[in-house]
C-alpha positions in Angstrom: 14.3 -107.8 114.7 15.8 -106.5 117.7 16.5 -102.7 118.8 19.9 -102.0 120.2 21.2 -98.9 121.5 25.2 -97.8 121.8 27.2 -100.5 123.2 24.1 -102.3 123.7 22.7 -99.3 126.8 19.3 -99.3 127.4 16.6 -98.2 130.8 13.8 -97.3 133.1 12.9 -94.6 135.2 11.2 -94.9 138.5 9.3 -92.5 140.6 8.5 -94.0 144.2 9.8 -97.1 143.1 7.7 -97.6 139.5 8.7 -97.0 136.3 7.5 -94.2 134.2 6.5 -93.4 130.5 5.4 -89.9 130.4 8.8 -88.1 131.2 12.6 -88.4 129.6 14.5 -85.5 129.4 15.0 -85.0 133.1 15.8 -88.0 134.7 18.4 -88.8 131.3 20.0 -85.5 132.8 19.8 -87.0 136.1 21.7 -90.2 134.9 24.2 -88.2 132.9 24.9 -86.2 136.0 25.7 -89.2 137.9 27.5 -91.0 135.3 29.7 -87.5 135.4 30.4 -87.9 138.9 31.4 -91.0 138.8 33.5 -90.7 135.7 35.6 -87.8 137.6 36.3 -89.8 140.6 37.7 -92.6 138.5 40.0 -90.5 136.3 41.3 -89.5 139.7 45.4 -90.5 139.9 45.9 -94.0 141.5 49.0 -95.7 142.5 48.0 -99.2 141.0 45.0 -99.6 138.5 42.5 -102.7 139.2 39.1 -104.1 139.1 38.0 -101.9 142.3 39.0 -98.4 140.9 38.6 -98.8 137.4 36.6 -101.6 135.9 33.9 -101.5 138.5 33.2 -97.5 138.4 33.2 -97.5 134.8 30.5 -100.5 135.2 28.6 -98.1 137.1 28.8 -95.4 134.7 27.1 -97.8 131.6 24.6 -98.9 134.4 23.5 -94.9 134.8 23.2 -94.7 130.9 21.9 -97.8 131.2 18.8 -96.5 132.6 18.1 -93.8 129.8 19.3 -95.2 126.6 17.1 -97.4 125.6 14.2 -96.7 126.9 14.7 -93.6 124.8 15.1 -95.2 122.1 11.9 -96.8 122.6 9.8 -93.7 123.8 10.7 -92.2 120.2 9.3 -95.2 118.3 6.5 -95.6 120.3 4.6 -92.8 122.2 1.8 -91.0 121.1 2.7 -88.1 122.3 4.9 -85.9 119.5 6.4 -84.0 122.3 7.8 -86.9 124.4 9.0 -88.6 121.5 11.0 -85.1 120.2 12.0 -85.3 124.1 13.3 -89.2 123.5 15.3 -88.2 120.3 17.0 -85.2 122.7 17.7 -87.9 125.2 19.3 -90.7 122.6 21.9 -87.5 121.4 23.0 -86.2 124.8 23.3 -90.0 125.6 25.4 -91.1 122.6 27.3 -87.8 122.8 28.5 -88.8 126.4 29.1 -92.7 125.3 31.3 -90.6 122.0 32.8 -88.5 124.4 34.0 -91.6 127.2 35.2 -94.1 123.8 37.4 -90.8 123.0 39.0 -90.1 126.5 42.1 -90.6 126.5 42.7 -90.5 130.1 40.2 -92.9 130.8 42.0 -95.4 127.9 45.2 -95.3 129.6 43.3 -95.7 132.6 42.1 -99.4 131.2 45.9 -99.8 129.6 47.3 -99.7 133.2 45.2 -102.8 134.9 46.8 -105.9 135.0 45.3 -108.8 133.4 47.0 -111.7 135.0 44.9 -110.4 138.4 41.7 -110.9 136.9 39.2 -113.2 137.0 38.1 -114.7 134.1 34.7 -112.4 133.7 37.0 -109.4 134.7 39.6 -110.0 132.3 37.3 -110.7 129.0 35.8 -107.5 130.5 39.2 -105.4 130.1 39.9 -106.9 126.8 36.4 -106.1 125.1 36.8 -102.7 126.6 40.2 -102.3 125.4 39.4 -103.0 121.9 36.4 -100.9 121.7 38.5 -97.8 123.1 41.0 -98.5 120.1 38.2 -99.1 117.5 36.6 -96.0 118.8 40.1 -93.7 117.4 40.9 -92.9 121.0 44.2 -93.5 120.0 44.2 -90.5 117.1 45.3 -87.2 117.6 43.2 -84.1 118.8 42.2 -82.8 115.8 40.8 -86.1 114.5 39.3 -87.4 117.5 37.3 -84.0 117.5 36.2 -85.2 113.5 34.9 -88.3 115.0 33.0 -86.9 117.4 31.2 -84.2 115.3 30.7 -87.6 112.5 28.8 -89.5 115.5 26.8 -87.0 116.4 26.0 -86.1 113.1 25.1 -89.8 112.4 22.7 -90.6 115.7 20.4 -87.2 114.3 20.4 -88.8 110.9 19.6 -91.8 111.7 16.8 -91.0 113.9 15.2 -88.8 111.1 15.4 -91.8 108.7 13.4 -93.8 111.2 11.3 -91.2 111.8 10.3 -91.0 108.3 9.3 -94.2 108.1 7.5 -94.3 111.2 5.5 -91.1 110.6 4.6 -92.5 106.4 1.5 -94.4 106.4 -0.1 -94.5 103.0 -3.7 -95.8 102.0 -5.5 -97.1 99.0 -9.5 -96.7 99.4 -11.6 -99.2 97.7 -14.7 -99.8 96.4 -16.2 -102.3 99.6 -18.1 -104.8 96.7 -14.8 -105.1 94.2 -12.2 -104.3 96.7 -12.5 -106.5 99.6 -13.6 -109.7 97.7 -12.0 -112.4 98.7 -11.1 -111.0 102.7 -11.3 -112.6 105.4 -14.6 -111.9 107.5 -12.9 -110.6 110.1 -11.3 -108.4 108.0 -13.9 -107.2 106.1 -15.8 -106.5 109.5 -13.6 -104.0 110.9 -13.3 -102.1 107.5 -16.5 -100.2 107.2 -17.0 -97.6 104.3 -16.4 -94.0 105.2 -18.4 -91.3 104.4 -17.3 -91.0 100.8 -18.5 -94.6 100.5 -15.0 -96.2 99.8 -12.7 -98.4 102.2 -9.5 -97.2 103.0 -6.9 -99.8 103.6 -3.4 -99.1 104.6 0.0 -99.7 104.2 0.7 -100.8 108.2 0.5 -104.6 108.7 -3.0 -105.7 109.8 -4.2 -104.2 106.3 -1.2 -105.1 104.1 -0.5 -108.4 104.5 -4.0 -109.7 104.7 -5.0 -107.6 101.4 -1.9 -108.9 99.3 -2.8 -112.5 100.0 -6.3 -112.3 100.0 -7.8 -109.7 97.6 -8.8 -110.8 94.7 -9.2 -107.1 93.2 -5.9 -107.2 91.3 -5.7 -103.7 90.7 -6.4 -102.6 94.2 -3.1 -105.3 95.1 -1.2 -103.3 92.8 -2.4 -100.0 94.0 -1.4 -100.8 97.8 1.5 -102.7 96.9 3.3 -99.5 94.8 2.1 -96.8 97.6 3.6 -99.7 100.4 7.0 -99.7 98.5 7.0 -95.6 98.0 7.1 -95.1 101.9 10.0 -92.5 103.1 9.9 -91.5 99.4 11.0 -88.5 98.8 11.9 -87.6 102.6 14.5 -90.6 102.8 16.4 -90.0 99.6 18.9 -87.5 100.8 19.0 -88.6 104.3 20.2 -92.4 103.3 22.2 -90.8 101.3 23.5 -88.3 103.7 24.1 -91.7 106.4 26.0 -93.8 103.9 28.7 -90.6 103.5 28.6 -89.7 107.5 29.2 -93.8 108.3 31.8 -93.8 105.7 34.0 -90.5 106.8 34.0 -92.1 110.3 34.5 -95.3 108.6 38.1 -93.7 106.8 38.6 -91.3 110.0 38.9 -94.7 111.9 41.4 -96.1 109.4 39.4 -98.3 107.7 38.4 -99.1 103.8 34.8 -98.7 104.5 32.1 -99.1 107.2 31.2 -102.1 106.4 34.9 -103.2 107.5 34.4 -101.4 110.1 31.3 -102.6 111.6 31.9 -106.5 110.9 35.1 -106.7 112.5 34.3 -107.2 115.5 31.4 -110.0 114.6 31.5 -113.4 114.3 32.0 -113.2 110.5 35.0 -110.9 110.7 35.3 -109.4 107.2 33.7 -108.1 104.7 34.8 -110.9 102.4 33.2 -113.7 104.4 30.1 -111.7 104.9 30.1 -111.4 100.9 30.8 -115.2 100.6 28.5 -116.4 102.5 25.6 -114.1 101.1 26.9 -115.5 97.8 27.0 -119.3 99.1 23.2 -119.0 100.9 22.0 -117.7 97.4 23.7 -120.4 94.9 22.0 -123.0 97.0 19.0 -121.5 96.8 19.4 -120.9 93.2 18.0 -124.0 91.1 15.0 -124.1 93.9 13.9 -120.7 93.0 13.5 -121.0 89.7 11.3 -124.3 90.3 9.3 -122.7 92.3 8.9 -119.8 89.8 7.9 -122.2 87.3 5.1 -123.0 89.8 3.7 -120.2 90.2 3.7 -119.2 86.9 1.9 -122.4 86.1 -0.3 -121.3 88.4 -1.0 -117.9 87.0 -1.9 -119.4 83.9 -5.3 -120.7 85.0 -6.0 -116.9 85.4 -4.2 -115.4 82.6 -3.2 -118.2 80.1 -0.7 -115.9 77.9 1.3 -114.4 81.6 4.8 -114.5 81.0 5.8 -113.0 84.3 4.7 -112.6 88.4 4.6 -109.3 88.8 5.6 -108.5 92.5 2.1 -107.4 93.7 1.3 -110.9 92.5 3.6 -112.9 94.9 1.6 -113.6 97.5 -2.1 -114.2 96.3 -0.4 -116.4 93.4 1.6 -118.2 96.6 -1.7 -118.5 98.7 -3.7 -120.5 95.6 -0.5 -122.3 95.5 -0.8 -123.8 99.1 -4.6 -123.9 98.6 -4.4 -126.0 95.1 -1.4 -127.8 95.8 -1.2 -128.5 99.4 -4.9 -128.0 100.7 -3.8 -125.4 103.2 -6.3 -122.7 103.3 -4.6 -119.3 104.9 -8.0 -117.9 105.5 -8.8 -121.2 107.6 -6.0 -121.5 109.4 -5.8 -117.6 110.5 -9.2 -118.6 112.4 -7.7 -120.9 114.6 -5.6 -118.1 116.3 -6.9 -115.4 117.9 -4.5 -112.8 119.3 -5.4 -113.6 123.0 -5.3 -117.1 122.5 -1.7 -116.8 120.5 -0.5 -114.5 123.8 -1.5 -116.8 126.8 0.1 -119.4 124.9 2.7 -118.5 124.2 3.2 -117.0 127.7 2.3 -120.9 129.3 4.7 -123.0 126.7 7.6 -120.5 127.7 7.1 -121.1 131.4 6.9 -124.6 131.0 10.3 -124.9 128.9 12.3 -122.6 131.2 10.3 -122.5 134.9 8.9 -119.2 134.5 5.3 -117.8 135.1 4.5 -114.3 134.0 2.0 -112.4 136.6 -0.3 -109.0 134.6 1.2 -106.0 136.3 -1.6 -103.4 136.8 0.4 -101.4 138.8 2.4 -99.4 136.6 0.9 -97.2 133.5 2.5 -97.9 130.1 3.3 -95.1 127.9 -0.3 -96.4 125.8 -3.6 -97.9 127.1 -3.3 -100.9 125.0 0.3 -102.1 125.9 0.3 -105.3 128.7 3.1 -105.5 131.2 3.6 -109.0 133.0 5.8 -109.4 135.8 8.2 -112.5 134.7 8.6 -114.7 137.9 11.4 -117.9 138.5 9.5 -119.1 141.8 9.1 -116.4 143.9 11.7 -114.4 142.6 11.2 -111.5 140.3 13.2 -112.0 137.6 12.3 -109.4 135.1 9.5 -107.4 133.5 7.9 -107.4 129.8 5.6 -105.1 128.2 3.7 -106.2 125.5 2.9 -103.3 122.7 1.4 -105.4 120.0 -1.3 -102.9 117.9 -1.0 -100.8 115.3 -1.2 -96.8 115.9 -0.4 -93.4 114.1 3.3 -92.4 114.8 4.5 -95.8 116.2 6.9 -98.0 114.6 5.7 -100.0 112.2 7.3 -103.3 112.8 8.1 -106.2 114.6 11.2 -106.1 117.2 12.1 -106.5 120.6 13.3 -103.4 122.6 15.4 -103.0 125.9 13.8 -101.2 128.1 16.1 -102.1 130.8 19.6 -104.7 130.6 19.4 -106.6 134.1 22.4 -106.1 136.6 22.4 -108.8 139.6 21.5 -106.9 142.6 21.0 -103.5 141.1 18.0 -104.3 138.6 15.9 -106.3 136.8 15.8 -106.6 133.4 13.2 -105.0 131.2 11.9 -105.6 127.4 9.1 -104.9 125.4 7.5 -106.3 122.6 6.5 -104.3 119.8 4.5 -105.2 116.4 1.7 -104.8 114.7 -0.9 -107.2 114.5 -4.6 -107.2 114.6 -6.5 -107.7 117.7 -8.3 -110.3 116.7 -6.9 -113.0 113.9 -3.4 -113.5 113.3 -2.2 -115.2 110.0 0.3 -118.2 110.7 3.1 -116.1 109.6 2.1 -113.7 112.4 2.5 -116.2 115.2 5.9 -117.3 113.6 6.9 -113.5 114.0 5.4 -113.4 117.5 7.3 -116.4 118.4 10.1 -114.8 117.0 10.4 -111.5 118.3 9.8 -113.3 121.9 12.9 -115.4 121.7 14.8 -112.0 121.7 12.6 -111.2 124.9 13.9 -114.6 126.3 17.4 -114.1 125.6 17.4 -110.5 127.2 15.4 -111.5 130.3 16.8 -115.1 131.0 20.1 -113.1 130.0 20.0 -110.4 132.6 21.5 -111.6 136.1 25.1 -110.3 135.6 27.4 -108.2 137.1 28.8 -106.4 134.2 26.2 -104.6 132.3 28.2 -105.7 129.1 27.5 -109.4 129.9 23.7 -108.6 130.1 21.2 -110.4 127.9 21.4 -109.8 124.3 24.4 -108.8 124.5 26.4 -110.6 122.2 28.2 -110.3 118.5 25.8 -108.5 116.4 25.7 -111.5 113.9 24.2 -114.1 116.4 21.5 -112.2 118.1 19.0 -113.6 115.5 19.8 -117.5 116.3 17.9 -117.7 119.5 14.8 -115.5 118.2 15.0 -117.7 114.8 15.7 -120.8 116.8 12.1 -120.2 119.0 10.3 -120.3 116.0 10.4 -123.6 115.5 8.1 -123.5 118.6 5.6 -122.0 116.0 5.5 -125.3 114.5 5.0 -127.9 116.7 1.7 -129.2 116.6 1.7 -130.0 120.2 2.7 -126.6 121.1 -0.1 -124.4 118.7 -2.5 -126.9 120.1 -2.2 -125.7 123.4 -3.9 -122.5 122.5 -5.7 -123.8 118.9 -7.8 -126.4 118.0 -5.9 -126.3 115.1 -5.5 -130.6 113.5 -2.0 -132.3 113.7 -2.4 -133.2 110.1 -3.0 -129.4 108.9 0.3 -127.9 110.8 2.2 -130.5 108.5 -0.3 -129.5 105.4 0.9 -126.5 106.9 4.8 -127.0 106.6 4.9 -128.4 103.8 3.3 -125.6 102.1 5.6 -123.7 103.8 8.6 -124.7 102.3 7.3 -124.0 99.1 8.6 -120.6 98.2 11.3 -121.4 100.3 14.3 -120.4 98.1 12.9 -117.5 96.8 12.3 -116.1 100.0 15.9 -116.7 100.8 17.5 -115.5 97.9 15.1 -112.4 98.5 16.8 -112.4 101.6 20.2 -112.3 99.9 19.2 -109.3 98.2 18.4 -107.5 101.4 22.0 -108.9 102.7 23.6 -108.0 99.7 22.2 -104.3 99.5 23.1 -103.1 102.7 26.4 -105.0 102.8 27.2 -102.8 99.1 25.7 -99.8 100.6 28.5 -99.6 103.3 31.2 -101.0 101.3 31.3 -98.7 98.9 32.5 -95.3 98.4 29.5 -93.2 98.2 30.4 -91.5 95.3 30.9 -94.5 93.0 26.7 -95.2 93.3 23.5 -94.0 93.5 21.5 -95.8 95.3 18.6 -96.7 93.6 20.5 -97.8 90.9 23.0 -100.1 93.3 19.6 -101.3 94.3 18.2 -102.1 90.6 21.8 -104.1 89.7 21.6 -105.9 92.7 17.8 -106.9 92.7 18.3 -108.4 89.0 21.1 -110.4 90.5 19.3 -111.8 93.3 15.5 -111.3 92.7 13.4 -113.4 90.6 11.4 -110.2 90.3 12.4 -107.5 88.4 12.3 -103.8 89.9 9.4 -101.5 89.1 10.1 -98.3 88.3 8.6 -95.5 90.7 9.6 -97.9 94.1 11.6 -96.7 96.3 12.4 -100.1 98.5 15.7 -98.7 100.2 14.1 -95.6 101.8 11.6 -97.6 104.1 14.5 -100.4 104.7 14.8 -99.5 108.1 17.6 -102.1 108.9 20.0 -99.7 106.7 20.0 -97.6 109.9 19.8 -100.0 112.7 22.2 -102.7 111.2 23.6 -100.5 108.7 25.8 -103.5 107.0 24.8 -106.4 108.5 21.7 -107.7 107.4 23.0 -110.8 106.5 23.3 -111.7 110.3 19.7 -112.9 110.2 20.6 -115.9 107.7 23.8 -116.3 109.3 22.1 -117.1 112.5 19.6 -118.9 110.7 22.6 -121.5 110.3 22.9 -121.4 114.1 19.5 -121.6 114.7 18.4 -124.5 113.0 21.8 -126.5 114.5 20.4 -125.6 117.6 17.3 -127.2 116.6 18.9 -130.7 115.6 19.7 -130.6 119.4 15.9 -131.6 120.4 15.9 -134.0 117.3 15.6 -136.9 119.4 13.1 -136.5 121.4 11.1 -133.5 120.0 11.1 -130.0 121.2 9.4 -130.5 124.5 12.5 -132.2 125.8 12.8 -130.0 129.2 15.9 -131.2 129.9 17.5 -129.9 126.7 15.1 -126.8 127.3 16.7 -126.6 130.7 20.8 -126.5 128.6 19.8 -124.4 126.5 18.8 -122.0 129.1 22.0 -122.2 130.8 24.3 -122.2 128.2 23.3 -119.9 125.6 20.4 -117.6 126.9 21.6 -116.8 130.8 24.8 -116.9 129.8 24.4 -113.5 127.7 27.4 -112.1 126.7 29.8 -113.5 129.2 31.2 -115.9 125.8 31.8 -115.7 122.4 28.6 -116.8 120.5 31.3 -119.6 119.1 31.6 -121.0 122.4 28.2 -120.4 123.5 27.0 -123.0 120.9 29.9 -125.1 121.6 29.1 -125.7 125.1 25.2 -126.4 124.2 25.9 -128.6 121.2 28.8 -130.3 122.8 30.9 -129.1 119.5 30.9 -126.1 116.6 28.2 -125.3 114.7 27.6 -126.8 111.6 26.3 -126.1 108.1 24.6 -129.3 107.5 20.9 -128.7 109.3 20.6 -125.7 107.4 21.3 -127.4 104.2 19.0 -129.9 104.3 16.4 -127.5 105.5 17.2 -125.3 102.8 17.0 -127.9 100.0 14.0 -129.4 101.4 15.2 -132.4 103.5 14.3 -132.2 107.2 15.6 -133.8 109.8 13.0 -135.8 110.7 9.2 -135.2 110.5 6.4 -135.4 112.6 4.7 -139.3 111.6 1.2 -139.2 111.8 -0.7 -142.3 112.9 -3.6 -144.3 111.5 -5.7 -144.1 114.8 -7.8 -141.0 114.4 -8.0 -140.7 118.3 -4.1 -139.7 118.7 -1.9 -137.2 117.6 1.6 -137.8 116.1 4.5 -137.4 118.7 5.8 -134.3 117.2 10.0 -134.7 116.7 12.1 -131.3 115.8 9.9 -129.1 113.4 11.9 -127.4 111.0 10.2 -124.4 109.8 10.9 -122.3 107.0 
């Protein structure tokens, strides 16, 4: 997942030269101030309009917001402290009130109107042309009246927004358990860090560490259940008004701006273009998917059946400990087993070494500088001698923090004004990771990648993740195929060559169901936003569509839609993570030949799509790795269970298999 702020703006502060986590709301008035200055001077009258007077000021003015946005956006996710993060949210609505407030100006549009293209340079001119677009898309062009409307809409909409994250953020929910029923079948680990309180029962909550473990592990059904209805109540009732209240706001601005809706709105300027295509190709990803789900229904099922010989159904709490016996029975893969072959610090270092050694980076601990927690790491991300960015690393779980996985900008790089800055934040355990925690590590690192490897541009627009919306997933999802290289978890694991294929195999059972769960997800917040608001109510849009997609039926009481936290962030356009899955596993194809330690295909893909940031369409981006446009067929045969090649093991017990392009699921 990856956090973005408005028009991709993000920051850090520095006092004496460091950056700094314990302050917000002054130095984001500090930047506004500036940003005001320089704003002023450039409306200023001028005989002739050009790069010099008008494209470069206003660069500076995003590099000023630059240095708040995000990092307030990140401050009110993560801090401990109530008041800073109250002081965050303050921060993120002055800021997107001033970015409202330049998209409006009219001045500032005809301003942009008046520069001539032809004496551009390429970067210059795709610059002027984005920005021109975005001014009209904005309704700078609409009269007075309406222009104020759109502004009282967006502010309206970033304080919604923020309390709908905040009440997921702030909702952690427990079960407590008896410790000899409840935690039979845990790992040991597990077990060992849940001691009974003083009422003699375990508590086990809803945020990661305890949830995923406990619904693939415990063999205490009706505990599963327990957790698994309190997990899918979160931001119930807080959330039911304010979604709600967002899907109305989004869609007034939506109609204000002259569109149908804000889905149309917000996919226009994507790589899928219109509603219509998003639509069709959340309906094309699930008929494939189709027939494989139901086989793999009728597996588990079977499987149920040597607990329960007269089941007719999986019920949802069911999912994944019926999935886990599946691996164990079917494939010999042993979840509990395999999470004890990575350890969290392990997992870290590397991952850290196999990224330096694919792009020629090392990453140097920063003690220097105090985090906003004790816990969070900060490495110093080196290219030689040169200090080409910075990363913090907040991977824990904690009261009041956000409570998944994503990459957030801390700071977009700017050749020869700063660095760029990203941190890391999820939720895992400190000490064993399930597989499916080191695919998500992997994962959310790609996004660090892109934004860091991303970050040496002039125009703050060009700067790392800065891309269309719909193919920031396909480097993140592409780096996970990392996660399944036996060569590459064996530099940190002991783990065997012929368990990470026991391994992917099992994995791509429960393949399709995942994916046409997936289309659910894309579906909901794609009808969500295309919709008028008064033709639905929510929860039953969400019922309608889960029959249509799910193979498991909704349970009444569950309130799924008011803890999806992508119906904020990427309000319609959820189905850009399986979109770029289609990119991402073309990319792959690319190291097919001679496996994904190929360092001179590493060393393309560096240069063409991750430094290359936004200075391209993502079309072109691809083109110029791949050497043509992306196709469908990779993901195909990954999705119907073909790979492209895999990994051969040999007879001789003394040597590993030559690992070609893992294809993970």
């Amino acid at each position: 997942m990856l956090r973005l702020s408005l028009f991709f703006l993000s920051f850090s502060l520095f006092a004496g030269g460091k950056p700094v986590f314990d302050q917000i709301l002054k130095p984001c008035h500090t930047e506004l101030k500036e940003a005001k200055a320089i704003l002023d001077k450039l409306l200023k009258p001028q005989k002739v309009r050009d790069q010099a007077n008008t494209l470069e000021p206003y660069n500076q003015i995003q590099i000023h917001l630059d240095r708040v946005a995000g990092k307030a956006e990140l401050l009110s996710s993560v801090h401990p402290d109530a008041k800073i993060r109250k002081d965050a949210e303050k921060c993120e609505q002055d800021i997107n009130r001033f970015a409202t407030d330049l998209s409006l100006n009219q001045q500032l549009f005809k301003a942009f109107e008046s520069v001539k293209p032809d004496k551009l340079n390429p970067d210059a001119k795709r610059i002027l042309t984005n920005t021109l677009r975005d001014f009209k898309r904005s309704g700078v062009s609409k009269d007075e009246k309406t222009r104020k409307k759109i502004k009282a809409l967006e502010e309206e909409i970033t304080v919604i927004g923020q309390t709908f994250d905040r009440n997921i953020r702030d909702d952690q929910r427990y079960i407590e358990v008896n410790p000899k029923t409840g935690l039979k079948g845990l790992p040991a680990d597990f077990i060992a860090s849940h001691k009974p309180q003083k009422n003699g029962k375990v508590k086990i909550t809803t945020d990661y560490p305890d949830y995923i473990p406990y619904m693939s592990y415990a063999e205490d059904a009706k505990s599963r259940k327990a957790l698994w209805f309190v997990y899918n109540q979160r931001g119930y009732p807080a959330n039911k008004a304010v979604l709600k209240k967002l899907i109305v706001k989004r869609h007034d601005l939506a109609k204000l701006l002259g569109y149908n809706s804000y889905a149309d709105y917000v996919v226009e300027d994507k790589m899928v273009k219109t509603t219509k295509r998003a639509g069709d190709f959340i309906e094309k990803i699930a008929k494939i998917a189709e027939q494989g789900s139901k086989d793999e229904y009728k597996v588990l099922l079977a499987e149920k059946h040597k607990l329960d010989p007269k089941a007719k159904e999986i019920e949802p709490f069911e999912k994944a400990f019926i999935d886990e016996r599946v691996k164990k029975d079917k494939y010999a893969v042993d979840s509990q087993k395999v999470r004890s072959y990575f350890k969290y610090p392990k997992v870290r270092d590397g991952l850290l070494k196999l990224t330096g050694d694919l792009f020629g980076l090392s990453f140097k601990p920063n003690k220097s500088v105090k985090p906003w927690h004790s816990s969070v790491e900060l490495f110093d991300v080196m290219q030689g001698k040169k200090l080409a960015g910075r990363i913090y690393l907040d991977m824990h779980p904690r009261d009041n923090k956000f409570k998944h996985a994503a990459q957030f900008t801390v700071q977009s790089g700017v050749k020869g004004v700063q660095i760029p800055e990203g941190a890391l934040v999820c939720n895992f355990g400190k000490d064993a990771l399930d597989h499916d925690q080191v695919v998500t590590f992997f994962h959310e690192f790609g996004h660090l990648m892109h934004h860091v490897l991303g970050g040496d541009h002039k125009w703050v627009d060009f700067s790392g993740v800065a891309t269309e919306w719909d193919f920031v997933e396909a480097p993140s999802q592409f780096f996970e195929e990392w996660a399944w290289d036996p060569k590459v978890l064996q530099t940190f694991s002991k783990i065997p060559t012929d368990l990470v294929i026991k391994m992917k195999e099992a994995d791509d059972f429960g393949k399709a169901i995942a994916t046409r769960r997936q289309m659910f997800f894309a579906s909901l917040s794609l009808q969500y936003y295309l919709r008028d608001p008064k033709s639905f109510d929510p929860l039953e849009l969400l019922k309608t569509l889960q029959a249509q997609y799910s193979d498991f039926d909704y349970v009444p009481g569950t309130h799924f839609h008011l803890h999806f936290g992508h119906l904020h962030g990427y309000s319609a356009m959820y189905y850009t993570y399986m979109w770029s899955k289609v990119i991402a596993k073309d990319l792959a194809s690319a190291f097919e030949k001679n496996g994904l330690m190929d360092k001179k295909q590493a060393e393309r893909y560096k240069k063409f799509v991750l430094e290359a940031g936004g200075s391209k369409d993502a079309d072109d981006l691809v083109k110029d790795f791949l050497g043509r446009p992306y196709e469908f067929k990779a993901f195909e045969k990954w999705l119907n269970g073909v790979e492209v090649k895999k990994p051969v093991v040999k007879k001789k017990k003394s040597a590993d298999p030559k690992p070609e392009a893992a294809i993970s699921a």
